[in-house]
C-alpha positions as CSV (number, residue, x, y, z in Angstrom):
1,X,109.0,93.0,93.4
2,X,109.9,89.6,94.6
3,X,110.8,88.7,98.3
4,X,112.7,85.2,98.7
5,X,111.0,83.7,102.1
6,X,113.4,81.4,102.4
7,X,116.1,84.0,103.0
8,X,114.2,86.1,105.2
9,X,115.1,85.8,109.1
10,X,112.8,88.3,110.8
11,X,115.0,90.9,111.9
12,X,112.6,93.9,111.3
13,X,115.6,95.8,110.0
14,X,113.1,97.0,106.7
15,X,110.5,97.8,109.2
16,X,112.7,100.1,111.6
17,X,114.1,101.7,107.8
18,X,111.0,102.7,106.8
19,X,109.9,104.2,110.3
20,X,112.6,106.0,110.1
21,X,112.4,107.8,106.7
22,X,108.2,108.1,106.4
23,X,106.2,107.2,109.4
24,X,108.3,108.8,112.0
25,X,105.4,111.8,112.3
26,X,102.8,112.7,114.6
27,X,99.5,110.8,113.6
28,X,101.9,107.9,112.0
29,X,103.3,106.1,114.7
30,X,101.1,103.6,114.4
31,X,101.9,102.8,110.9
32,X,104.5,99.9,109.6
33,X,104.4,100.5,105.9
34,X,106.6,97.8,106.0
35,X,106.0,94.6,108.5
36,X,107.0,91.7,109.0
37,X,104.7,89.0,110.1
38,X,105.3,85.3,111.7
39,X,103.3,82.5,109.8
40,X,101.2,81.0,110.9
41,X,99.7,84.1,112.5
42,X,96.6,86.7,112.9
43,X,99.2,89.9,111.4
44,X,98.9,93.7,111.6
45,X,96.4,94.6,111.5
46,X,95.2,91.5,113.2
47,X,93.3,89.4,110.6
48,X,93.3,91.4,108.2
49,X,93.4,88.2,105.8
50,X,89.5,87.7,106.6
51,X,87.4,89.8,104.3
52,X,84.2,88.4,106.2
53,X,85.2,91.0,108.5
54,X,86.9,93.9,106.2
55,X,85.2,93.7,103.3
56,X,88.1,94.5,101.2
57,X,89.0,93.3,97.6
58,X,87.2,92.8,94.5
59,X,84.6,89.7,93.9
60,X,83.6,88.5,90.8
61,X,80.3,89.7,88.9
62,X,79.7,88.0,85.5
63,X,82.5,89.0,83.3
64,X,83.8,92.1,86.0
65,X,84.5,92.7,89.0
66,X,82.9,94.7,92.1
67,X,85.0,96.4,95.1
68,X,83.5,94.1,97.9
69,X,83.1,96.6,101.1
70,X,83.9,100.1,99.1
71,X,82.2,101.7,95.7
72,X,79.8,104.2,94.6
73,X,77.0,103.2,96.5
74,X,78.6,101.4,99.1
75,X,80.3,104.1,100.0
76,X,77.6,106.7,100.5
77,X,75.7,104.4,102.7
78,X,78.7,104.0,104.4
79,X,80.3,107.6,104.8
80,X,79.1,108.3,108.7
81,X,79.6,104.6,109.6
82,X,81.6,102.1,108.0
83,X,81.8,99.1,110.3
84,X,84.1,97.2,108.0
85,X,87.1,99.8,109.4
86,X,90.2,98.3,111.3
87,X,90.3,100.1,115.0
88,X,93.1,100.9,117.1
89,X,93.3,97.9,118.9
90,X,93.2,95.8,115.2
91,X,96.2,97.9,114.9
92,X,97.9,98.9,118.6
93,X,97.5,101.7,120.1
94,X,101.5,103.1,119.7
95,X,103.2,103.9,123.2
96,X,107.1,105.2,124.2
97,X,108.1,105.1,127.9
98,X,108.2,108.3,130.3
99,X,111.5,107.8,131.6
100,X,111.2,110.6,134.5
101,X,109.4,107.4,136.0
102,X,112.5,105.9,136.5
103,X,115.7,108.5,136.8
104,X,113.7,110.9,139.4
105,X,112.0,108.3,141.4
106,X,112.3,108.6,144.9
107,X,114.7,106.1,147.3
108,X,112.5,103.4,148.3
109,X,112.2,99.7,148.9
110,X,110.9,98.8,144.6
111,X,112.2,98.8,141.2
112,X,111.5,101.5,139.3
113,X,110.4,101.5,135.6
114,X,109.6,103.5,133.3
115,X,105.9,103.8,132.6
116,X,104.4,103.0,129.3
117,X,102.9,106.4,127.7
118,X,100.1,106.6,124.7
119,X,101.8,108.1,121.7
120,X,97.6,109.0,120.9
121,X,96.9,110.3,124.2
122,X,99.9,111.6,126.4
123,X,98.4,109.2,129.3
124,X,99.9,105.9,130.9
125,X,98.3,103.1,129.7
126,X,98.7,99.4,129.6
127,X,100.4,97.7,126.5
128,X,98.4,94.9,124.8
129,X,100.2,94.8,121.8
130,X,102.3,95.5,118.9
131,X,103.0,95.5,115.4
132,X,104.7,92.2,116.0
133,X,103.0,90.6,119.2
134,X,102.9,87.4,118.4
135,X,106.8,87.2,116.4
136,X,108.2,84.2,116.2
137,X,104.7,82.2,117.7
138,X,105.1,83.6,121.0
139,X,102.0,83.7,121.1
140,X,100.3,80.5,119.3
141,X,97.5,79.9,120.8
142,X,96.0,83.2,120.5
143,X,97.5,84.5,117.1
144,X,99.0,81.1,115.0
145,X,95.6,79.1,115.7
146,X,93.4,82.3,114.5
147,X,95.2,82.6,111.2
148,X,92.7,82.7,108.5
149,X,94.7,80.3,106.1
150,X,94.5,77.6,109.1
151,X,90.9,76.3,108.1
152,X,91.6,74.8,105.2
153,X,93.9,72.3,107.0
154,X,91.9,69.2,109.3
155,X,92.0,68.8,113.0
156,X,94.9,66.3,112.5
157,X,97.3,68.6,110.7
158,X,96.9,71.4,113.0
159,X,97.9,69.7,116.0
160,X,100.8,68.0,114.0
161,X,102.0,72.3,113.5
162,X,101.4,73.4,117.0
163,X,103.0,70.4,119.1
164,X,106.0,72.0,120.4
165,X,108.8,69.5,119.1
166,X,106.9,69.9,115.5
167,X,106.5,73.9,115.5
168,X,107.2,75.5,112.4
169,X,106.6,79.3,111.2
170,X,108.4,81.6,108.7
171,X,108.5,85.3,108.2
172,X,106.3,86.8,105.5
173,X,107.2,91.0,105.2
174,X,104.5,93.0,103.7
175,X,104.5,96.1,101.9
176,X,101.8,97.8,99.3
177,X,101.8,95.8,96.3
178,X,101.1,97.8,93.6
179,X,98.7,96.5,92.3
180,X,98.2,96.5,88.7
181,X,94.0,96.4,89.9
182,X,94.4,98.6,92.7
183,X,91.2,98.4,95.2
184,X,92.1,101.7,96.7
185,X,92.3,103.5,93.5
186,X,89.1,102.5,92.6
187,X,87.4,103.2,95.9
188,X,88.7,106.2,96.4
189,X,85.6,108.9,96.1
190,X,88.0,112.2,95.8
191,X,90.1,110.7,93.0
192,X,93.0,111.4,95.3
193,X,94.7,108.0,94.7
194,X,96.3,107.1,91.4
195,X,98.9,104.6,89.0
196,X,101.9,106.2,88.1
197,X,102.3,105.5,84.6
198,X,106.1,105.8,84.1
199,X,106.4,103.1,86.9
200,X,103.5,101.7,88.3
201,X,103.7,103.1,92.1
202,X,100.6,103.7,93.8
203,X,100.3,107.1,95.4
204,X,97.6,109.5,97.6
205,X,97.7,112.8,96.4
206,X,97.7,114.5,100.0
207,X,96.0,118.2,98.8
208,X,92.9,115.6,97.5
209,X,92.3,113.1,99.9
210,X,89.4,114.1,102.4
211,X,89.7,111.4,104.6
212,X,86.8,109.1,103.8
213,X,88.9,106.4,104.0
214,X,87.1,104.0,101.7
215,X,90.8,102.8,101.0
216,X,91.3,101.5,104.1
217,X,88.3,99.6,103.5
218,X,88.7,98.8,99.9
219,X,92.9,97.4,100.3
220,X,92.4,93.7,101.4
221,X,95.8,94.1,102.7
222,X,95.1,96.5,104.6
223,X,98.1,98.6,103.6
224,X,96.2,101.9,103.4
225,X,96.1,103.8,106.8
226,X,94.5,106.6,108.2
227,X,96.4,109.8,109.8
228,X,94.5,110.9,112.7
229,X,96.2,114.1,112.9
230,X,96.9,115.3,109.7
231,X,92.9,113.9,108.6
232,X,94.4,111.9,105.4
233,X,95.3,108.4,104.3
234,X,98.7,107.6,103.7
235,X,100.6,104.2,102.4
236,X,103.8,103.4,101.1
237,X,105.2,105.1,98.6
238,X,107.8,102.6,97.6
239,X,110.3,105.3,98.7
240,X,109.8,106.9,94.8
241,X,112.0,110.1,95.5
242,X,114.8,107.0,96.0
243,X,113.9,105.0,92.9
244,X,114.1,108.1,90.9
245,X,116.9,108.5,91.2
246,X,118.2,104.8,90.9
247,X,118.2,103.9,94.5
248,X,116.5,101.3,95.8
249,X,113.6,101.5,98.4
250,X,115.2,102.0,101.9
251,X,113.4,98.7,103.3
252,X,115.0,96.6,100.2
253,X,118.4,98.8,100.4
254,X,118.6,97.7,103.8
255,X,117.3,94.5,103.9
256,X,120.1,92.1,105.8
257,X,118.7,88.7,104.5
258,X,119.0,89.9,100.8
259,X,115.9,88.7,100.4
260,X,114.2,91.6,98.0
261,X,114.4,92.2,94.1
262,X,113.0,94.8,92.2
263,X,113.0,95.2,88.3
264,X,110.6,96.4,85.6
265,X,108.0,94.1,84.2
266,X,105.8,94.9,81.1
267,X,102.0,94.2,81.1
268,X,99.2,93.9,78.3
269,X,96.9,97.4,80.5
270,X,93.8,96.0,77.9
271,X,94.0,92.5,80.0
272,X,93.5,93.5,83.4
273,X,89.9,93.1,83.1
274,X,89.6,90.0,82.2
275,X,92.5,88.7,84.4
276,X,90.7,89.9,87.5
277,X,87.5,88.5,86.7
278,X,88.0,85.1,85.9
279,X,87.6,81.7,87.2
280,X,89.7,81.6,90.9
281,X,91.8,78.6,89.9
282,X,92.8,80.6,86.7
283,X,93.6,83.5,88.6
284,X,98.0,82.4,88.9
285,X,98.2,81.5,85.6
286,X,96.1,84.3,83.6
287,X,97.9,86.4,86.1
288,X,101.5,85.4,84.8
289,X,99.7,85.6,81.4
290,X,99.6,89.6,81.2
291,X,103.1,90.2,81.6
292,X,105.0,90.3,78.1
293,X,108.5,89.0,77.3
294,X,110.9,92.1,77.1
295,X,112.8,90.6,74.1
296,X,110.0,89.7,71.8
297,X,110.0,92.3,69.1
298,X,106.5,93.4,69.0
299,X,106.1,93.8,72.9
300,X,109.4,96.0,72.5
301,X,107.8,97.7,69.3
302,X,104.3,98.2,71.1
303,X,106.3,99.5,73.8
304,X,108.2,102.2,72.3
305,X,104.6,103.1,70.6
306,X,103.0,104.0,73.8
307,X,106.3,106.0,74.5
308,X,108.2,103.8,76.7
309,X,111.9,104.6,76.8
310,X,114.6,102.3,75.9
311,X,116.6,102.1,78.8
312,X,113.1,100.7,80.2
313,X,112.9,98.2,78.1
314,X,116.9,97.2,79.1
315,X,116.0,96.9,82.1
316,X,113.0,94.3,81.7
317,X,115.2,92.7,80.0
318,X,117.5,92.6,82.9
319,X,114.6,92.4,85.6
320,X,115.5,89.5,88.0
321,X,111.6,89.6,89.0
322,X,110.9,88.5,85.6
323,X,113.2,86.0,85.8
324,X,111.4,84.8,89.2
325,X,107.8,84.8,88.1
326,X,107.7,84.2,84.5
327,X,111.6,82.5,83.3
328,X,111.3,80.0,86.2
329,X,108.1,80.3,87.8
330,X,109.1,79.8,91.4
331,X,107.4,83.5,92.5
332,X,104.3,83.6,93.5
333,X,101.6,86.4,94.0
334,X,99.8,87.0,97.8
335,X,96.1,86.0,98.1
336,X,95.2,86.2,94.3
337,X,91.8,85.6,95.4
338,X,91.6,89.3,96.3
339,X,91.7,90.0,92.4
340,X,94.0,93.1,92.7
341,X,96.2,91.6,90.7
342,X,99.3,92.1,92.8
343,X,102.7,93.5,92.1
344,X,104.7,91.4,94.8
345,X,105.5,88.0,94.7
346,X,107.0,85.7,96.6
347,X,109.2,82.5,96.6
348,X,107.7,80.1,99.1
349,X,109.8,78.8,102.2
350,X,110.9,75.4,101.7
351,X,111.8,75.1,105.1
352,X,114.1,72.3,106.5
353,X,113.2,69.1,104.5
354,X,115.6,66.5,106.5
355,X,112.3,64.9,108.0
356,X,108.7,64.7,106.8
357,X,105.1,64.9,108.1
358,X,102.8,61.7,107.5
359,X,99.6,62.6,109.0
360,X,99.5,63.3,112.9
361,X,103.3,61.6,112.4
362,X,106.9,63.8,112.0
363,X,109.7,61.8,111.2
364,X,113.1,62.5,110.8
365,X,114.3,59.9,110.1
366,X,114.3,59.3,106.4
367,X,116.9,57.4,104.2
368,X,117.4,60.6,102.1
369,X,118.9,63.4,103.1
370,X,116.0,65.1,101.8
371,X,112.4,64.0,102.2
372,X,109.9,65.1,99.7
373,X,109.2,68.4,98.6
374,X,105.2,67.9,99.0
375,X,106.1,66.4,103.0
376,X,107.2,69.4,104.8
377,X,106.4,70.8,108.0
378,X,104.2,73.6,106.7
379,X,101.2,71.5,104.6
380,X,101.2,72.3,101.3
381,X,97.0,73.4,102.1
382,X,98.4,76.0,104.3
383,X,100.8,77.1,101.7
384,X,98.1,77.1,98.9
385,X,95.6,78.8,100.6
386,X,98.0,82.1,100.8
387,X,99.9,82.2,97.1
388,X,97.9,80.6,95.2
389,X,94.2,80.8,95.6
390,X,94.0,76.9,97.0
391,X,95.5,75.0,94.6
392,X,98.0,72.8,96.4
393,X,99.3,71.0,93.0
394,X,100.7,74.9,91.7
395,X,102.8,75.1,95.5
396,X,104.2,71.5,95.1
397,X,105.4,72.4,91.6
398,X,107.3,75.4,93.0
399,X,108.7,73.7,95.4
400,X,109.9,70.6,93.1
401,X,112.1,73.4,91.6
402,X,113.4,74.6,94.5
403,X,114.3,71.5,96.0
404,X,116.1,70.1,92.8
405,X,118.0,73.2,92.8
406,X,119.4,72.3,96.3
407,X,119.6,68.9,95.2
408,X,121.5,70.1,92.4
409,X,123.9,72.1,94.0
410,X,124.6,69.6,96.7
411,X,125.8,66.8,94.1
412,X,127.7,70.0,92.6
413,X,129.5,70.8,95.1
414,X,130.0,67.7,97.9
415,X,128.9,64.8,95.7
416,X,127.5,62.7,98.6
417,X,124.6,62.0,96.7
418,X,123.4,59.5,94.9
419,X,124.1,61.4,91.5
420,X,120.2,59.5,90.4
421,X,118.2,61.1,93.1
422,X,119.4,64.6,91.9
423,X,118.8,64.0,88.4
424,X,115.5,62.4,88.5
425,X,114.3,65.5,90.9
426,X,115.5,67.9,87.7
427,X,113.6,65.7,85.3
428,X,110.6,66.1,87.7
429,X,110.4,69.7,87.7
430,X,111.3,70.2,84.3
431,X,114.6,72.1,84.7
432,X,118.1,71.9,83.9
433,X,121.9,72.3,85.4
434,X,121.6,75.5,83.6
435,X,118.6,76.7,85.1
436,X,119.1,75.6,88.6
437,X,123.1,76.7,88.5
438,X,120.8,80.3,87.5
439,X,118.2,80.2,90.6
440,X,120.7,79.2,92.7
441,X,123.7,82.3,91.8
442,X,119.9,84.9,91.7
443,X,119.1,83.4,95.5
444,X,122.4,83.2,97.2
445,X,125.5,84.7,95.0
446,X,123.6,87.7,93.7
447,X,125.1,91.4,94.0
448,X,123.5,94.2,94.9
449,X,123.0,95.6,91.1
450,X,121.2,92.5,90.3
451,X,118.9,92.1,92.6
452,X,118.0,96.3,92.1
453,X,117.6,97.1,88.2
454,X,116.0,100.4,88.1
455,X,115.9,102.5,85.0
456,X,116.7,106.2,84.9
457,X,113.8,108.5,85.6
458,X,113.4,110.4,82.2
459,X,113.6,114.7,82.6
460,X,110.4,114.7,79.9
461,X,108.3,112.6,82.3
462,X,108.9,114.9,85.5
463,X,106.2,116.6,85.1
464,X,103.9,113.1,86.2
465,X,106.6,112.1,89.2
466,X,106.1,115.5,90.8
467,X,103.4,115.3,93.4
468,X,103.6,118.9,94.3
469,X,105.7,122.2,93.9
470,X,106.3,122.7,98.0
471,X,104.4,126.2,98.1
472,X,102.3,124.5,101.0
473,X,103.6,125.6,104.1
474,X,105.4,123.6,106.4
475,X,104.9,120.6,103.4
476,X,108.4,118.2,102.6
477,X,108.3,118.2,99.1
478,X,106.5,114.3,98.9
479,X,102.8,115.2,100.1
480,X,103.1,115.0,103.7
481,X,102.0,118.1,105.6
482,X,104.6,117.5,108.7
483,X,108.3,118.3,108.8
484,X,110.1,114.9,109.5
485,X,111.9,114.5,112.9
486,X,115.6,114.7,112.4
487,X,118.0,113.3,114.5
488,X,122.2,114.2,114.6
């Protein structure tokens, strides 16, 4: 999957899609498979970026890897307490309004409302907030200023962000990544989560899990959640009844910004290994490593060995997420420190580059049209310390090609330009008209069967896609144990 930041514009339509469809249950409303968070910002569940307090992830052991809060022996100590556990109030305790409140009040000299009800409970409480409290910075100086990814920036650079006339933010949706070194799988002590092999999505086998929640613990993303009223852990399921049938996930399908891609990429299984356990500032690059070109003939002949189907293949070779992250390199993965190997990348925001940011200094008022790539708003630190593991000079690379492709496209199409500025920015990042006339039709002209390539789901593989046979009682066909509420 790849999600184009620059394109997204916070409107929570993916959230309120995938509410809708799979969390829309008792002991669910709670959950946001699907969230968007502002950055800067703490996030849902709040910090869940800081694994000094979660615990989740892998960290490196010699030539391997170790879950960090979650394992064999980890987890027995920690069975009857496990103190690395997101609460409610990480979370927000999930409320509707009693409306009786208002329409049956009696005449009187005040307003009446409608009082605020625990979804958890059934009594009134006070709300304190939400899956997106602090959207759009409203509230900076107790969410922006606690974000994790904040102290790798000095004194001077933070103030230059959070002055009012300077403030800058962008929208960063989160869903399970599918991770091709899944924490949760690995922490799991039922065996209840597993990797599809025909396509990679992450499940919980609902008639295994026994609630010991080790997943919550073990995803660093904290993506796993806990039913409290069915007793087991539930995450997204990348809407897989959908995708079998060649529709695309309901928060994608939705999505109003156009801002998601989803396509097939092939990866070297023996590799993972020794991707996730090497050096940090490797991590990107060995990361981009394990994922084989679709159109080299061994890869496809290995391939069809190991019994995957042809129209697979096609459509790797069609995947626009292999164009992203490996063609053009301008995708990136979240937090690759976490080692999970990730299956969601991202294309960083550019943000508006008619000004730049010299020190404790924001001027906009530059010669150029554009300043430079590496003087934006949002330091390139900042940006570093979330896609790529801290290494600034990988973000400023990325965002050289992004900027010559606007560059590009501006001499293109206006021509107001000094036709040498947008040349020498292509022969700085190493790309052509070609190329960048490509990024640019993939970002903004792109139609809805581009941006989705998803093979056919194959009859002889059925038997690994069906999760179970619907003899349970009362059970939907996908795992959960609770009918769905269905509106007109």
């Amino acid at each position: 999957m790849v999600f184009h930041l620059d394109k997204c514009i916070g409107c929570h339509t993916c959230s309120i899609a995938c509410k809708n469809i799979w969390t829309d249950r008792k002991g669910a409303e709670y959950m946001w498979w699907n969230n968007v968070e502002t950055k800067p910002g703490t996030g849902y569940p709040t910090k869940w970026e800081d694994q000094d307090i979660y615990k989740g992830g892998w960290e490196k052991k010699g030539k391997s890897v170790d879950l960090i809060g979650a394992g064999k022996l980890k987890g027995i100590s920690r069975i009857f307490h496990n103190p690395n556990l997101p609460v409610m109030d990480n979370y927000y305790e999930p409320w509707t309004y009693k409306y009786s409140y208002l329409f049956d009040a009696p005449e009187g000299d005040d307003q009446p409302v409608a009082r605020t009800i625990s979804l958890v409970t059934g009594e009134p409480i006070d709300v304190k907030a939400g899956p997106n409290w602090d959207d759009d910075l409203s509230g900076s100086i107790d969410y922006a200023r606690q974000d994790k990814n904040m102290e790798t920036l000095t004194e001077a650079e933070k103030q230059t962000m959070f002055q009012l006339e300077r403030m800058v933010m962008f929208y960063l949706p989160r869903i399970c990544n599918h991770c091709l070194n899944p924490a949760c799988v690995a922490s799991c002590p039922s065996g209840a989560i597993y990797k599809r092999g025909e396509d990679g999505i992450v499940l919980i086998n609902q008639e295994r899990c026994r609630a010991w929640r080790m997943c919550v613990t073990a995803c660093p993303y904290k993506k796993s959640y806990y039913n409290w009223n069915t007793g087991k852990s539930e995450k997204c399921i990348l809407c897989f009844p959908r995708v079998e049938t060649g529709q695309a996930p309901a928060c994608m399908h939705t999505c109003v910004g156009r801002i998601r891609y989803l396509g097939v990429m092939l990866y070297d299984a023996d590799r993972i290994e020794e991707v996730a356990s090497c050096d940090t500032s490797d991590l990107v690059e060995r990361q981009m490593g394990i994922y084989l070109d679709p159109f080299d003939p061994a890869v496809i002949a290995a391939a069809k060995k190991n019994g995957i189907a042809d129209s697979t293949i096609e459509s790797a070779q069609a995947s626009p997420v292999y164009k992203f992250v490996k063609n053009w390199g301008i995708a990136l993965p979240l937090h690759p420190e976490f080692r999970t190997i990730p299956n969601l990348f991202y294309v960083p925001p550019l943000l508006p580059t008619m000004a730049s940011a010299s020190g404790d200094v924001y001027d906009s008022t530059t010669d150029s049209l554009w300043g430079k790539a590496e003087d934006t708003r949002l330091p390139l630190k900042y940006l570093a310390s979330l896609f790529t593991a801290g290494d600034t000079e990988k973000i400023k690379e990325v965002l050289r090609k992004l900027q010559a492709v606007r560059l590009h496209r501006r001499d293109v199409t206006v021509g107001d330009l000094d036709k040498k500025e947008a040349e020498e920015a292509m022969k700085s990042s190493n790309i052509d008209g070609e190329t960048a006339d490509a990024i640019f039709r993939l970002t903004s002209l792109v139609k809805f069967e581009e941006r989705f390539v998803i093979p056919a789901a194959h009859r002889e593989e059925a038997i690994e896609m069906i999760e179970n046979t619907g003899d349970v009682k009362g059970d939907t066909g996908f795992g959960f144990l609770n009918e769905p509420k269905r509106g007109l």
